[in-house]
N, C-alpha and C positions, 0 to 999 in steps of 0.2 A: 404525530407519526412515530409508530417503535421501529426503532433501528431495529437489525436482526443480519447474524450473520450469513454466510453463502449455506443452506440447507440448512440454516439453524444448528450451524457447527463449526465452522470456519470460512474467514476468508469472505473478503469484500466484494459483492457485486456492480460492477459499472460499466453500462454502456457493453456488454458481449464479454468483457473479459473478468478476472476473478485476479483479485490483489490479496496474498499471505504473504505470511514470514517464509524464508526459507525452510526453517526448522516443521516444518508443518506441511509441508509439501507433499506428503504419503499421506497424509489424511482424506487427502481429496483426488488426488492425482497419482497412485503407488505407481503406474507407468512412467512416473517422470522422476524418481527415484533415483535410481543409476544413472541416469542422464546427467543430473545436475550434479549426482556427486563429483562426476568426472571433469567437472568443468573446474580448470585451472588456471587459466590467462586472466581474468580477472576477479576482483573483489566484489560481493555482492550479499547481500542480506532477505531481499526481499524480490518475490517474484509479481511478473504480471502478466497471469497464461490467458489466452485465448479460450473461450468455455467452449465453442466449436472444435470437435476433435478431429476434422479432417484438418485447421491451421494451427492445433496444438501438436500436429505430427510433425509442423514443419519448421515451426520456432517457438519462442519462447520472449519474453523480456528480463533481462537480467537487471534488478534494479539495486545502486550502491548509495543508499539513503545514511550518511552519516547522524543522523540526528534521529532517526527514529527513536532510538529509548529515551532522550531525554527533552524532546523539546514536546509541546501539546497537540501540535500539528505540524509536523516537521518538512521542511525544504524536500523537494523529491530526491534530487542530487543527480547523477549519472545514469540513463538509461541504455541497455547495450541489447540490443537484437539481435538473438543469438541462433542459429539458422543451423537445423539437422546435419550432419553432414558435410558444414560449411565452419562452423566456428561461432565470431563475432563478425557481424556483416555491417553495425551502427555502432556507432555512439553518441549520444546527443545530451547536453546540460541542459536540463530542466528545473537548476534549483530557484527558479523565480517564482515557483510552483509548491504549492503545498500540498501534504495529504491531511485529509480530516477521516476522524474517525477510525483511530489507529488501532485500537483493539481489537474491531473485525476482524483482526489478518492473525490475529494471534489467538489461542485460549484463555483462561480464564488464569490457567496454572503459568504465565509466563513471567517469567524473574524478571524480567529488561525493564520493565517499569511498571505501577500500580495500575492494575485493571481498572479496578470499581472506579479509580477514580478519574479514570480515563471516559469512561461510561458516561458517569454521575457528569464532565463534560459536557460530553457531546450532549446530552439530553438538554442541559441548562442551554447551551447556545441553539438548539434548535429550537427551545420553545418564542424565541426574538426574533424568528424566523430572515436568519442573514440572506444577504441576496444569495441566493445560490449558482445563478451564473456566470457569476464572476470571482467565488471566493478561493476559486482556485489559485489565483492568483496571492502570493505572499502579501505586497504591494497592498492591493485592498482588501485581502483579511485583516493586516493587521492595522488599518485604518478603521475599518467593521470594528475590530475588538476595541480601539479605542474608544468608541464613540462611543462604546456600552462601558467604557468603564471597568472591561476585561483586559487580563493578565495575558501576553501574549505565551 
């Protein structure tokens, strides 16, 4: 299976919604531009919009992943639902929770961490074919990665 990003441009698809960097935001969504610039109450790097545009009118997910540039598959961290009109309506810790496949969310040109090599990952661990409905979990990825003898 080839991974591939949201339109073969940016940005992770799952399950209805689309996971980027912040910095890439106007790539796919220039409506949601001024929006997020404006957002100041919290810290956040990465977003996770709704790909339906009648619930991208109405929130957003504001995601504050501390490890993204440097870990393989990084802890989620802080998720904040962030509501038109309203602010921040959640906050929920999810860091028991991993993302795979981090590059999706970014381009190729991104400094935070090494693409290819982020890629050249993901491709080696999907060809071991991990369970995948459960590797979301930190917990049994990185028991998964043990067992193959991979670097967390």
């Amino acid at each position: 299976m080839t991974l591939k990003r949201y339109k073969n441009k940016i940005g992770k698809h799952v399950a209805g919604n689309i996971y980027l960097h912040r910095n890439y935001v106007g790539e796919i969504f220039p409506e949601l531009v001024d929006k997020i610039e404006n957002i100041t109450d919290v810290n956040f790097n990465l977003l996770k919009i709704p790909r339906r545009s009648e619930l991208r009118s109405k929130y957003i997910y504001l995601v504050q992943c501390m490890e993204f540039d440097y870990a393989n598959e990084p802890r989620v961290g802080i998720i904040y639902t962030y509501e038109f009109g309203k602010g921040i309506t959640k906050q929920r810790n999810y860091s028991s929770y991993v993302y795979h496949h981090k590059w999706m969310w970014v381009k190729d040109d991104y400094d935070g961490f090494n693409v290819q090599e982020q890629k050249d990952r993901s491709e080696m661990y999907k060809k071991l074919n991990p369970p995948s409905n459960r590797i979301g979990s930190y917990r049994v990825w990185k028991h998964w990665l043990e067992g193959h003898g991979i670097p967390l």
